[in-house]
ROMI-698682 format. One record per residue (C-alpha): x, y, z; residue in three letters. Coordinates in Angstrom, 3 decimals. Last residue first. Example, Ala and Ser with C-alpha at 12.3 -4.5 7.8 and 13.67 -1.06 7.14 Angstrom:
! residues 2
<X 13.670; Y -1.060; Z 7.140; aa SER>
<X 12.300; Y -4.500; Z 7.800; aa ALA>
This chain:
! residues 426
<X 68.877; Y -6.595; Z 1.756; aa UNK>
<X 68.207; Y -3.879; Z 4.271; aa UNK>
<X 66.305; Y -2.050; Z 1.088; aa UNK>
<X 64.803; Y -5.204; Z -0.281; aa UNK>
<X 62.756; Y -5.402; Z 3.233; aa UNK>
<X 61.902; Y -1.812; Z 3.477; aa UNK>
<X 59.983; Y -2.055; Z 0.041; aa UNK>
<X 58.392; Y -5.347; Z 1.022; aa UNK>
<X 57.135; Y -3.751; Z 3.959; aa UNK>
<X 55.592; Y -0.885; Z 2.231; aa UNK>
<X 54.214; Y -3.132; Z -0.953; aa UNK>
<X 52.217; Y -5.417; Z 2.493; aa UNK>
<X 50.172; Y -2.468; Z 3.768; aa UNK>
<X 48.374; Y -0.687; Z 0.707; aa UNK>
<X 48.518; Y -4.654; Z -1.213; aa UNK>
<X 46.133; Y -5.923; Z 1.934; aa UNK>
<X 44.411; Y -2.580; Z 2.323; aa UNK>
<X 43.613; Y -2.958; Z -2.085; aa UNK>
<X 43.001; Y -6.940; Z -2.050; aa UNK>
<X 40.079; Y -5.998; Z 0.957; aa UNK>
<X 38.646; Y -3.674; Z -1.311; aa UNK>
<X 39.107; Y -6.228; Z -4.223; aa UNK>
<X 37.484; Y -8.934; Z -2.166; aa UNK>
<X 34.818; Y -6.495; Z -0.859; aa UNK>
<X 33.606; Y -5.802; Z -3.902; aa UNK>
<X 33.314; Y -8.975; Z -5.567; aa UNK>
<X 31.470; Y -10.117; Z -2.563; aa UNK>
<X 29.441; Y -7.821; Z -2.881; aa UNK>
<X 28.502; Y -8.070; Z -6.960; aa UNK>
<X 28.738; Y -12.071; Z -6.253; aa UNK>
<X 25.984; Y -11.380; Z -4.015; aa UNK>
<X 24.220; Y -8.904; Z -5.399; aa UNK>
<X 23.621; Y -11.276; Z -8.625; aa UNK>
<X 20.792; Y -13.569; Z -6.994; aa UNK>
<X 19.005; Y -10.217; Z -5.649; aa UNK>
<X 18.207; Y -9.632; Z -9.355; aa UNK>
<X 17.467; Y -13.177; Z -10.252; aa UNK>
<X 14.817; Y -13.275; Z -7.922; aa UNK>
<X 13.513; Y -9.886; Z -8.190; aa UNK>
<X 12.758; Y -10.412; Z -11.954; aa UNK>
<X 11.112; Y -14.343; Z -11.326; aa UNK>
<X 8.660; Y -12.538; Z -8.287; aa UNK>
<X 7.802; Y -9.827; Z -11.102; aa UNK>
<X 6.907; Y -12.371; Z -13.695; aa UNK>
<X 5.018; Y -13.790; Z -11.004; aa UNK>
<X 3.291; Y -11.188; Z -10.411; aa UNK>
<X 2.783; Y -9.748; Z -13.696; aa UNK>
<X 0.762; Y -13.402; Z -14.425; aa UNK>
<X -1.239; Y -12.824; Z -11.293; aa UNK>
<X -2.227; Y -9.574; Z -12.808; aa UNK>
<X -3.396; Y -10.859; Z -15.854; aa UNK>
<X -5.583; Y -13.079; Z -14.318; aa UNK>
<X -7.529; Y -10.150; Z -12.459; aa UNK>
<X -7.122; Y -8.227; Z -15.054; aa UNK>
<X -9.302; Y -11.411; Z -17.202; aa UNK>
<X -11.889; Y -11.882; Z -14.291; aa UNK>
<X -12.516; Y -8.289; Z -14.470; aa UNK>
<X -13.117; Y -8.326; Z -18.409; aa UNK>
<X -15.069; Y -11.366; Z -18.957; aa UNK>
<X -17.314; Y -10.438; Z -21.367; aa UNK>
<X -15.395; Y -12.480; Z -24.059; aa UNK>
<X -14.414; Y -9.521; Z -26.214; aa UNK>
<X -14.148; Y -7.337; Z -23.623; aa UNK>
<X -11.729; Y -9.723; Z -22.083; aa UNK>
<X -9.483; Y -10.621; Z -25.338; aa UNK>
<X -8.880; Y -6.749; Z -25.594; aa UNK>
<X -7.765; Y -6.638; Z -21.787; aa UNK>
<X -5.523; Y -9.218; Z -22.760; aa UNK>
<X -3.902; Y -7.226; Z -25.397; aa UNK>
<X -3.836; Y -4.151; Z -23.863; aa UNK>
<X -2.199; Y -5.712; Z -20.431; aa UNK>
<X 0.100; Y -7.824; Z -22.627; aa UNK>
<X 1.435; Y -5.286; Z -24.544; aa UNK>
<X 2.953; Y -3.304; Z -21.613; aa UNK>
<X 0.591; Y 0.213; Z -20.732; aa UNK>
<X 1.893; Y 3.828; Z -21.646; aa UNK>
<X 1.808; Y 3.893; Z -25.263; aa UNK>
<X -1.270; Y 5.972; Z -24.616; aa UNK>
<X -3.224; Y 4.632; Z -27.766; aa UNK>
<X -2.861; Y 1.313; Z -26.260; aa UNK>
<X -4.971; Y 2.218; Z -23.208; aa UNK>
<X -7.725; Y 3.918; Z -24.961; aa UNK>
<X -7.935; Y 0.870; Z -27.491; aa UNK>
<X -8.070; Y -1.405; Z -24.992; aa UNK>
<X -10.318; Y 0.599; Z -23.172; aa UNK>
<X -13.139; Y 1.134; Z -25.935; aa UNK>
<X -13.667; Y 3.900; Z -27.428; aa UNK>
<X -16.531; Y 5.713; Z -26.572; aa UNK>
<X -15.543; Y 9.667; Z -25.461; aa UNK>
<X -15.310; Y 8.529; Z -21.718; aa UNK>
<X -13.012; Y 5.686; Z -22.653; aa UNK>
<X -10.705; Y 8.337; Z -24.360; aa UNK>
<X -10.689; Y 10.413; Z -21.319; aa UNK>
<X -10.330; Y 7.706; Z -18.715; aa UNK>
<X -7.160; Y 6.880; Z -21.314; aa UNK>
<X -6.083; Y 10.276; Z -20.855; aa UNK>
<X -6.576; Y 9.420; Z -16.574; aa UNK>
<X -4.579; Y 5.841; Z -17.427; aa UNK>
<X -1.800; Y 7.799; Z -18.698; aa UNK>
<X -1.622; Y 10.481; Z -16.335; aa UNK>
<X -1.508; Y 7.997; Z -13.391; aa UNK>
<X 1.166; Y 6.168; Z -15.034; aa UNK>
<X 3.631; Y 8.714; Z -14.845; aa UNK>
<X 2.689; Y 9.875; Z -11.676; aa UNK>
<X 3.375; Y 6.215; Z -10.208; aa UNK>
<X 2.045; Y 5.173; Z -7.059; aa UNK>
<X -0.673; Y 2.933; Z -9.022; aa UNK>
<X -3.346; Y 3.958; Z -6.710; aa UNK>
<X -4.635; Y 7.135; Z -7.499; aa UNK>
<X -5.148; Y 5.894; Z -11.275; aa UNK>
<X -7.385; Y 2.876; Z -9.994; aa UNK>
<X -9.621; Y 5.071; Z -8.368; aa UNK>
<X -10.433; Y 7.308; Z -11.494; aa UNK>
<X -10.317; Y 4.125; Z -13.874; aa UNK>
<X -13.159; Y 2.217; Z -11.299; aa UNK>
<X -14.880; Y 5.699; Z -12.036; aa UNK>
<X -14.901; Y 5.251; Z -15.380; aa UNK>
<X -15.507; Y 1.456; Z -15.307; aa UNK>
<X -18.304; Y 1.775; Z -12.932; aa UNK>
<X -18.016; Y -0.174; Z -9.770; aa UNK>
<X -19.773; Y -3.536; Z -9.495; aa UNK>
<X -16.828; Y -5.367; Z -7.235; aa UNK>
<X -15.724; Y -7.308; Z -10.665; aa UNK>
<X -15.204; Y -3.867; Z -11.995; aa UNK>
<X -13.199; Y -2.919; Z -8.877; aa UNK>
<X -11.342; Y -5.766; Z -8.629; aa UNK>
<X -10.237; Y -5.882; Z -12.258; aa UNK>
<X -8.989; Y -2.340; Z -12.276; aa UNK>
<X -7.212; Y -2.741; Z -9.065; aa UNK>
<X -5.756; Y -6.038; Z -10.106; aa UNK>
<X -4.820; Y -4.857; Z -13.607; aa UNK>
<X -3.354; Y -1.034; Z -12.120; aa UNK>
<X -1.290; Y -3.038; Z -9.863; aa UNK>
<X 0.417; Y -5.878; Z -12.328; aa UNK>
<X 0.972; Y -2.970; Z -14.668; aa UNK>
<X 2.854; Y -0.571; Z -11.481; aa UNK>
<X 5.421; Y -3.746; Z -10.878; aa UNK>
<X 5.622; Y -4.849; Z -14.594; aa UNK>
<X 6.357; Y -1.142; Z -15.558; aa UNK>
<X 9.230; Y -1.035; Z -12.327; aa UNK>
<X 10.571; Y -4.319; Z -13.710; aa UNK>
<X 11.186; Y -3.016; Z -17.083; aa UNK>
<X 12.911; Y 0.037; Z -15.373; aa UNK>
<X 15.321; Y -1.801; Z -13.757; aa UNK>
<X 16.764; Y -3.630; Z -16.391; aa UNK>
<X 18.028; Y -0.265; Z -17.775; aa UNK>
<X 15.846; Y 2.567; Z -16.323; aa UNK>
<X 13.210; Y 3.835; Z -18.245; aa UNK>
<X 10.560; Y 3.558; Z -15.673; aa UNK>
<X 12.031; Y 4.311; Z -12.503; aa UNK>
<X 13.167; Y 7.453; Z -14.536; aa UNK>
<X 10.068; Y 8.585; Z -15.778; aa UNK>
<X 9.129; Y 8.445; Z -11.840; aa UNK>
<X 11.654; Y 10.804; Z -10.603; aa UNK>
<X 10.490; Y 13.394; Z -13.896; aa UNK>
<X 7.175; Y 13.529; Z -12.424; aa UNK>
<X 8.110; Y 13.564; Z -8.761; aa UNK>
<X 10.897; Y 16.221; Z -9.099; aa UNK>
<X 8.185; Y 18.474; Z -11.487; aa UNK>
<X 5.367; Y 17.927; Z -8.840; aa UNK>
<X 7.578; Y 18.460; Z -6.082; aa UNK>
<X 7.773; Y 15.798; Z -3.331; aa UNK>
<X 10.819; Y 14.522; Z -5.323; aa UNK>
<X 12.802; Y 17.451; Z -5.153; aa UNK>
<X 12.314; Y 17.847; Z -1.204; aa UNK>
<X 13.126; Y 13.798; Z -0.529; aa UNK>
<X 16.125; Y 14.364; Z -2.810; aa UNK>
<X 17.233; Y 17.529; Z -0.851; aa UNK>
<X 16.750; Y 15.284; Z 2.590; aa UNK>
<X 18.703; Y 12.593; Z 1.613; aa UNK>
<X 21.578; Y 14.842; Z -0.277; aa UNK>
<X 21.823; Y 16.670; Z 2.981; aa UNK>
<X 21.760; Y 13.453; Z 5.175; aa UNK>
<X 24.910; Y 12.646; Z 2.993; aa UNK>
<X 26.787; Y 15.528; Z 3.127; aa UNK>
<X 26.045; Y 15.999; Z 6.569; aa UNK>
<X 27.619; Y 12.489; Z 7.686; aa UNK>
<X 30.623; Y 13.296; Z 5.524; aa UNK>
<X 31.417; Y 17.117; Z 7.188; aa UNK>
<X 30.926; Y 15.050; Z 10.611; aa UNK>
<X 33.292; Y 12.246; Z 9.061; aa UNK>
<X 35.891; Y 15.034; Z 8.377; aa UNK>
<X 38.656; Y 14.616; Z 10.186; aa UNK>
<X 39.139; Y 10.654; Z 10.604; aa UNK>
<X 37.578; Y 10.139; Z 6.474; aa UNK>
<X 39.835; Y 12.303; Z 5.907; aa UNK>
<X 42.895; Y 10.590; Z 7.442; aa UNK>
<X 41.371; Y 6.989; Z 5.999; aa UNK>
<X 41.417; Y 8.295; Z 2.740; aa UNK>
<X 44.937; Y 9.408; Z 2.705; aa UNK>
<X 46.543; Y 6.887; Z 4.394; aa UNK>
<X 44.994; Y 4.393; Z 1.996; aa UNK>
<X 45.899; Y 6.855; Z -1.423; aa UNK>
<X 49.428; Y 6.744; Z 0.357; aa UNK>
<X 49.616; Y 3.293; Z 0.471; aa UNK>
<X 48.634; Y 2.514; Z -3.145; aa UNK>
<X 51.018; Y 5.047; Z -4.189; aa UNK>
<X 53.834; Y 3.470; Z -2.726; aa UNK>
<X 55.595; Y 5.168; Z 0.229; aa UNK>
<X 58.940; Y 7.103; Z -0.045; aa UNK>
<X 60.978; Y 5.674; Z 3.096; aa UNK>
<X 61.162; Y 7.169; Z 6.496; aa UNK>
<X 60.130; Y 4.039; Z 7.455; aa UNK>
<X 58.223; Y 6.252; Z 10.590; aa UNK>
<X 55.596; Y 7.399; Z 8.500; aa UNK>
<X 54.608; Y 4.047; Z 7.739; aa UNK>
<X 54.607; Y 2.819; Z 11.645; aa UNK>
<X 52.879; Y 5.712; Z 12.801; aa UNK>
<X 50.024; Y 4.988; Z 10.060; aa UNK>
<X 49.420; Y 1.633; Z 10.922; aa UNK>
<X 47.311; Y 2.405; Z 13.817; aa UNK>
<X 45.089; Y 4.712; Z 11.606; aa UNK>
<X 43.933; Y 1.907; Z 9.288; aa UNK>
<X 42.695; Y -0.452; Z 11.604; aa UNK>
<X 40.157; Y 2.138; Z 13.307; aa UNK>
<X 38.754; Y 4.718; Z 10.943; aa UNK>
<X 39.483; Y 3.113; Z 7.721; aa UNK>
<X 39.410; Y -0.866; Z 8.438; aa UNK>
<X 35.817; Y -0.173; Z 10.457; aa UNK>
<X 34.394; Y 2.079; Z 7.712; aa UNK>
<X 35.226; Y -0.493; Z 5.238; aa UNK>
<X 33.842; Y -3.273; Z 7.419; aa UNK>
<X 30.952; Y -1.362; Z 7.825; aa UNK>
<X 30.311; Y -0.966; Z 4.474; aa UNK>
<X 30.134; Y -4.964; Z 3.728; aa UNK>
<X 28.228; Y -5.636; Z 6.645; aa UNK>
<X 25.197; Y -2.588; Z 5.292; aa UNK>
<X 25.453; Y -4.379; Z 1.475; aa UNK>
<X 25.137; Y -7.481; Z 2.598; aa UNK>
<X 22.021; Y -6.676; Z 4.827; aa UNK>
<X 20.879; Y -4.510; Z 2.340; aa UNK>
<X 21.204; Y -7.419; Z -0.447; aa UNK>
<X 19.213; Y -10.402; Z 2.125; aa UNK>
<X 16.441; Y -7.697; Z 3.041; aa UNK>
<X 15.558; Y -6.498; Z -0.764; aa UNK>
<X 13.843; Y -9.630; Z -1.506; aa UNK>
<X 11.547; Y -9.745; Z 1.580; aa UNK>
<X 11.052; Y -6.568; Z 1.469; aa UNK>
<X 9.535; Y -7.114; Z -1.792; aa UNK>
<X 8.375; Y -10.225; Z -1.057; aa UNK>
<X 5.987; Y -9.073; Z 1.755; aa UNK>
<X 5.203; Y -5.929; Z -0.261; aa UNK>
<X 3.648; Y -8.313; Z -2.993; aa UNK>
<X 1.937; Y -10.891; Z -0.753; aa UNK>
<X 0.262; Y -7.850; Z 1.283; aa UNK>
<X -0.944; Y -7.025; Z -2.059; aa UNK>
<X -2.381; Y -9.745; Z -3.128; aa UNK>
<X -4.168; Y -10.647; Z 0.534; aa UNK>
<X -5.874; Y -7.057; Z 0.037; aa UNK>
<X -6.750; Y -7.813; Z -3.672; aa UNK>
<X -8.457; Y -11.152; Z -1.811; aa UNK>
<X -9.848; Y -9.511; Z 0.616; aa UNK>
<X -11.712; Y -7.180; Z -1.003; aa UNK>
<X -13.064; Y -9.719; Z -3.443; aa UNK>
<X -14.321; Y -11.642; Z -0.414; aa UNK>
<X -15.683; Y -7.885; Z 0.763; aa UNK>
<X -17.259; Y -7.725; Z -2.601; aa UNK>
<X -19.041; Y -11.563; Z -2.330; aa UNK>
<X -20.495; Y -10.500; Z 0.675; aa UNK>
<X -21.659; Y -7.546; Z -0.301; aa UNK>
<X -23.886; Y -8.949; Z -3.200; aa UNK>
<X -26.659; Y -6.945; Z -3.310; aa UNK>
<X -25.979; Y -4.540; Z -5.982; aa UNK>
<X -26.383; Y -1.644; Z -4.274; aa UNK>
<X -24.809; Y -2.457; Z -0.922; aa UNK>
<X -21.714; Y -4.095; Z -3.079; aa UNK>
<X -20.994; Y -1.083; Z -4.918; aa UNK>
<X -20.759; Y 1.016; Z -1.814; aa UNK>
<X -18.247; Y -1.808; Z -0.207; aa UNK>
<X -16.392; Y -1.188; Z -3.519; aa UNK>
<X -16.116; Y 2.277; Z -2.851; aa UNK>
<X -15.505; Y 2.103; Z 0.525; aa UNK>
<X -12.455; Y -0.049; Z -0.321; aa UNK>
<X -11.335; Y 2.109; Z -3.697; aa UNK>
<X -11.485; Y 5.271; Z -1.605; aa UNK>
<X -9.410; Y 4.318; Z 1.238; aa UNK>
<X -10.341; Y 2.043; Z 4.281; aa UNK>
<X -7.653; Y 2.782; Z 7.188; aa UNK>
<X -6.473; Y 6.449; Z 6.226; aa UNK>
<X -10.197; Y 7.064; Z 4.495; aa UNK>
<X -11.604; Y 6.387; Z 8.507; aa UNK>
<X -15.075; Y 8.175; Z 7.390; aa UNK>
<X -15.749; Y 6.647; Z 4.252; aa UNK>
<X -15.617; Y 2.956; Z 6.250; aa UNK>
<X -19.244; Y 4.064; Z 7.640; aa UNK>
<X -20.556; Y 5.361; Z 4.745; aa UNK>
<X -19.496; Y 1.611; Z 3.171; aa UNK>
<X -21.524; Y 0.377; Z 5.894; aa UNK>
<X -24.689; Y 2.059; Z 5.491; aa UNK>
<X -25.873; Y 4.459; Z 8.240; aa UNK>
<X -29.129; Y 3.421; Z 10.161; aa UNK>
<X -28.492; Y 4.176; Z 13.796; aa UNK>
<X -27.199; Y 0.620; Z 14.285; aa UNK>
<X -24.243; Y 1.405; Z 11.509; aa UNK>
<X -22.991; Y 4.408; Z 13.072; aa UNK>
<X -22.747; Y 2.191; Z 16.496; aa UNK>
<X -21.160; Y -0.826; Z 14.566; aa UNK>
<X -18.391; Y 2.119; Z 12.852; aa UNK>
<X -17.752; Y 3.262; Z 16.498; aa UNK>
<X -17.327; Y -0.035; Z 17.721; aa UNK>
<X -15.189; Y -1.360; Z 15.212; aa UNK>
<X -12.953; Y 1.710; Z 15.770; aa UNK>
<X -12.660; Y 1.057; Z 19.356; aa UNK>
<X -12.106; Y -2.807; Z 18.333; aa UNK>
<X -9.230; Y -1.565; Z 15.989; aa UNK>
<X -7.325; Y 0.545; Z 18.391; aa UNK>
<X -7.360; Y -1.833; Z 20.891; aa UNK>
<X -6.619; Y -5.052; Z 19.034; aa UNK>
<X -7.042; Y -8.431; Z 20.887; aa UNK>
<X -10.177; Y -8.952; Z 18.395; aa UNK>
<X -12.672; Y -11.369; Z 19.282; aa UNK>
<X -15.264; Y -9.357; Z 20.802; aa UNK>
<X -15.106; Y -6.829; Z 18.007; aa UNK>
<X -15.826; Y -8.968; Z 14.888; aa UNK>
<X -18.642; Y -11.118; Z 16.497; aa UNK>
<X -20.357; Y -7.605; Z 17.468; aa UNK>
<X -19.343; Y -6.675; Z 13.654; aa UNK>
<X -20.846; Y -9.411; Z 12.509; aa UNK>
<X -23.728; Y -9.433; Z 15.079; aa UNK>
<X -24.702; Y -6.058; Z 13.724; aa UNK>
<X -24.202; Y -7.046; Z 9.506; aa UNK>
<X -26.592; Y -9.715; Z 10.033; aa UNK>
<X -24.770; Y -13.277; Z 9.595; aa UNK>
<X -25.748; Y -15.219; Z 6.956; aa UNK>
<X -22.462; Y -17.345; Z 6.630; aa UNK>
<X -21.751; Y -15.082; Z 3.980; aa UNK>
<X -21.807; Y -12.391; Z 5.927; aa UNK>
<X -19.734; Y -13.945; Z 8.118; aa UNK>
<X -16.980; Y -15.045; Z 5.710; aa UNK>
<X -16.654; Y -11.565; Z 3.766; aa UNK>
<X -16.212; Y -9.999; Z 7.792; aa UNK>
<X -13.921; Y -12.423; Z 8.560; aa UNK>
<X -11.965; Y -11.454; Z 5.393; aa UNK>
<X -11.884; Y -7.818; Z 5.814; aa UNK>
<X -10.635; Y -7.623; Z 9.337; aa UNK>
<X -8.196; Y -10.055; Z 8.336; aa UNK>
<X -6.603; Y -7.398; Z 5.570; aa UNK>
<X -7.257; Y -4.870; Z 7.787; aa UNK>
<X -5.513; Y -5.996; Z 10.658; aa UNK>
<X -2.443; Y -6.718; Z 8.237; aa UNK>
<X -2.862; Y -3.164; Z 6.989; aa UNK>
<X -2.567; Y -2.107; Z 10.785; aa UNK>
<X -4.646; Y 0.337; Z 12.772; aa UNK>
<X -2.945; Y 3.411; Z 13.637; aa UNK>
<X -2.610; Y 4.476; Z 17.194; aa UNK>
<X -4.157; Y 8.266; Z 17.765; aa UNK>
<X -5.057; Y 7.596; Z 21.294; aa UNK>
<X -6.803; Y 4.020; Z 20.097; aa UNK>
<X -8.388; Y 5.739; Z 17.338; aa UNK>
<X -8.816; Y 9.288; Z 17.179; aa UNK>
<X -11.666; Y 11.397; Z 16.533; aa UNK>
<X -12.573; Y 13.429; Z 14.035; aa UNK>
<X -14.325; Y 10.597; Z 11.825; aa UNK>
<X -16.710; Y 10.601; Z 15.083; aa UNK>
<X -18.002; Y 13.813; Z 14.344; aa UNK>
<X -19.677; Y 12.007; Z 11.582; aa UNK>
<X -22.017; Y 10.976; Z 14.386; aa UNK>
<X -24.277; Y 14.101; Z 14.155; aa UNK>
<X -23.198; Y 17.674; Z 13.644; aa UNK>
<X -23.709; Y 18.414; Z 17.281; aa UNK>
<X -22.744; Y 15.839; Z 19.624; aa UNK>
<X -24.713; Y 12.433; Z 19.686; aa UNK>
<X -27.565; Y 11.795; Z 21.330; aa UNK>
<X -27.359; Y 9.779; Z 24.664; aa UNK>
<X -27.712; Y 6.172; Z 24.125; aa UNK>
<X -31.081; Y 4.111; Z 23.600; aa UNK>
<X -31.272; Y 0.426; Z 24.673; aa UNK>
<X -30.684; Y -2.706; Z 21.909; aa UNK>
<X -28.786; Y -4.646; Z 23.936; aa UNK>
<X -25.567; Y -3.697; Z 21.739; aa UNK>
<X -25.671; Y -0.373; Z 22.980; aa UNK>
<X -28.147; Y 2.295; Z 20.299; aa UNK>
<X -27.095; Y 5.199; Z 18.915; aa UNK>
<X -28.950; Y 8.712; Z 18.587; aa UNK>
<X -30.370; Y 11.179; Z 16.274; aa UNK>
<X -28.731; Y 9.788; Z 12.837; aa UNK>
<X -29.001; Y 12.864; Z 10.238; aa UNK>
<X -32.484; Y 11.833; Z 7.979; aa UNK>
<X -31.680; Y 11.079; Z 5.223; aa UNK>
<X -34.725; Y 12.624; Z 2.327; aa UNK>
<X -37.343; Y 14.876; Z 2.688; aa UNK>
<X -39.922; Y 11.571; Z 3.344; aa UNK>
<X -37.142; Y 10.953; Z 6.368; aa UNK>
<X -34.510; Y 8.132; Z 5.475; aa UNK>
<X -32.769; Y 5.514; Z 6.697; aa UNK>
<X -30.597; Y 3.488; Z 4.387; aa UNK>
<X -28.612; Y -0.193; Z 4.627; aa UNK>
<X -31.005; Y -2.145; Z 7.004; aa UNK>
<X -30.226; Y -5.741; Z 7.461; aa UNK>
<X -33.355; Y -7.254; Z 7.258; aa UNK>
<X -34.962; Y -9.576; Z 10.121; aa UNK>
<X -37.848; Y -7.669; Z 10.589; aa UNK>
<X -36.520; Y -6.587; Z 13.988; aa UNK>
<X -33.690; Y -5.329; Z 12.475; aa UNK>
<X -36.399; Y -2.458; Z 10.469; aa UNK>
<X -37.381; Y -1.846; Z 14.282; aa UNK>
<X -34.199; Y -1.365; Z 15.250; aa UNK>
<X -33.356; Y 1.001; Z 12.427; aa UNK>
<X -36.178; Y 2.893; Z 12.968; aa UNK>
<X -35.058; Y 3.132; Z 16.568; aa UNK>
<X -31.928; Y 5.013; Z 16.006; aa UNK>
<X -33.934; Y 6.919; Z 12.999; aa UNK>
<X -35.764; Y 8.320; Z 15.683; aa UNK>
<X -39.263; Y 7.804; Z 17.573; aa UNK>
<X -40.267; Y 5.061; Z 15.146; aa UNK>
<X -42.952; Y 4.357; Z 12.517; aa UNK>
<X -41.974; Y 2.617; Z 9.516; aa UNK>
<X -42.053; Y 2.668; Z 5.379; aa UNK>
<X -40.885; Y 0.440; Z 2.993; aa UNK>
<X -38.140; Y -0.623; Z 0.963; aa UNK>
<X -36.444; Y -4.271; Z -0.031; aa UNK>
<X -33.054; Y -5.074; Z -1.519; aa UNK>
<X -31.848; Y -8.806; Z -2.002; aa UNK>
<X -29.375; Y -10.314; Z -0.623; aa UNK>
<X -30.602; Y -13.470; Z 0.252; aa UNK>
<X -30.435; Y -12.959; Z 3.908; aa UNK>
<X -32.389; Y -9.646; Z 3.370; aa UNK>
<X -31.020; Y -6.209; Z 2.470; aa UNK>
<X -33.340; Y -3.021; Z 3.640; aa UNK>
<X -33.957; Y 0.451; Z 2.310; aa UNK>
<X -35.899; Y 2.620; Z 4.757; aa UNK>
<X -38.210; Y 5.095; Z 5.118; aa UNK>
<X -39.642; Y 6.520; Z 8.047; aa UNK>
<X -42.994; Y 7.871; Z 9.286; aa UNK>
<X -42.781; Y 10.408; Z 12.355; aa UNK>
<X -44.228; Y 9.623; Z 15.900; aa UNK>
């Protein structure tokens, strides 16, 4: 039988090598179990070795995989091509931070992991990842192969973790960026549900009052005989368009939907969309707090996760869904990459809000960098939380406002025709 070797975490954390006799790298990595390490590389003396077979959860040999090994399994789908949730994710990462650092081998986690979820797509793809990592693959090699699910700054980080040691206190740092962000969308929407929801009543009461109130009236105008006020005849008017050409209106506006979708998928559309979100009055200072309070927590995450702070910069400009910002923080990569430091690179952008440069400046001075973007970031939050707040305070009255003097308009449309009539029979 060949000689193996392998590179091994124990309880503690802490990496050890050596060599092993086995059949397969399927049973190397038994074997290397059996020591009571968690085994995080298998290797031939030419280097990995592609995984030969995978091993059930009692420990008995499967039949080999297809050709090409088991990353065939990143082609397959999950749950008949059902996505697995963030929100899965999110507590998919946290159990697995809390038993690992319970102690738990990285096998019975997952085993513990798929057993108690009531998630079909999930457990399939928790047991495909648990059979990649029983024939010797490392977890984070795993995750690389479902990038829609894990993307490149979770793997990354997982990666990161392996080497240093210290997964479980990566996957708890995971989790908690995770748990940020799902906070952040959550009052988003949450934010923007009370104003759509006024905003959808109040147009369908105008579309209601044009197409069906509206039109019953009409008769009775045009039979006064009388000239109509202006007011009236702007009403008639609008709701007997609005009657003959809502098909011509409905186009219009899915047009204009689907054009702006089109422009902004362009580079040049995207580009110049985004230097708008940001330079918008009122709105456009909460846009820069929205993508700064991202870019800290990534950036501190990942550095506090063990990446390196150029690459942590590379990952951390892919997520900040802003183009504009993405090109700032990649020249600032740049100027990082020729030694200055990234205070220095971020400010000379002009890109970044004060307080990110100047508290990233206080944690390079201090050493305490992630911990500081980290902080940083929760202040950006609720900054943020305060902006939306008062923002969705005012589109009530703004509603309201608008309906009353739509509503003052039909009211005024209907009742100057009547009075009109009346002073005439007087």
């Amino acid at each position: 039988m060949p000689d193996f070797t392998y590179e091994a975490l124990d309880r503690s954390g802490q990496k050890t090598t050596g060599t092993i006799t086995a059949r397969d790298t399927g049973d190397a990595a038994l074997k290397v179990r059996a020591l009571g390490v968690f085994p995080v590389k298998i290797g031939t003396g030419k280097g990995s070795a592609a995984p030969e077979a995978k091993n059930g959860r009692n420990g008995s040999a499967a039949p080999a995989a297809p050709a090409g090994g088991l990353r065939n399994l990143a082609t397959l789908q999950i749950g008949g091509g059902k996505r697995v949730g963030r929100v899965q994710i999110l507590l998919f990462t946290r159990e697995m931070a809390d038993l690992l650092d319970a102690g738990l081998p990285m096998d019975r986690a997952f085993s513990v992991l798929i057993d108690q979820t009531d998630q079909p797509a999930l457990q399939e793809m928790l047991k495909k990842m648990q059979g990649e990592i029983r024939a010797g693959q490392p977890l984070s090699e795993a995750l690389s192969k479902y990038p829609r699910e894990f993307p490149t700054l979770y793997s990354n980080m997982v990666r990161a973790g392996e080497v240093s040691g210290k997964l479980a206190s990566v996957m708890e740092r995971l989790a908690d960026f995770l748990e940020k962000e799902h906070m952040r969308r959550s009052q988003v929407m949450a934010a923007l549900t009370y104003p759509m929801v006024l905003i959808s009543v109040a147009l369908s009461a105008v579309v209601f009052l044009l197409t069906f109130a509206i039109p019953k009236l009409t008769p009775i105008f045009r039979d006064m005989g009388a000239n109509l006020p202006t007011p009236t005849i702007m009403l008639l008017g609008l709701s007997s368009f609005i009657a003959k050409f809502w098909w011509a209106i409905i186009l219009v506006i899915v047009g204009a939907i689907l054009g702006f979708r089109s422009w902004v998928n362009t580079s040049a559309g995207r580009h110049t969309f985004d230097t708008l979100r940001l330079k918008l009055p009122l709105f456009g200072t909460l846009a820069r707090k929205i993508v700064s309070a991202r870019l800290v927590r990534t950036l501190g995450t990942l550095l506090g996760g063990g990446v390196p702070i150029l690459e942590a910069m590379d990952i951390a400009a892919s997520a900040l869904g802003n183009v504009v910002a993405t090109e700032a923080l990649l020249t600032a990569r740049g100027g990082v990459r020729q030694g200055e430091t990234l205070h220095e690179a971020m400010g000379n952008t002009g890109a970044f809000l004060p307080v990110v440069t100047h508290m990233t400046a206080v944690g390079e001075e201090t050493g305490r960098l992630p911990n500081m973007l980290v902080r940083t970031a929760e202040t950006l939050d609720f900054e943020v939380d305060s902006a939306m707040r008062r923002l969705t305070s005012l589109v009530e009255p703004l509603v309201v406002l608008f309906m009353g003097v739509f509503i003052g308009f039909v009211v005024l449309s209907i009742l100057l025709p009547i009075f009109q009539i009346s002073s005439m029979v007087k």
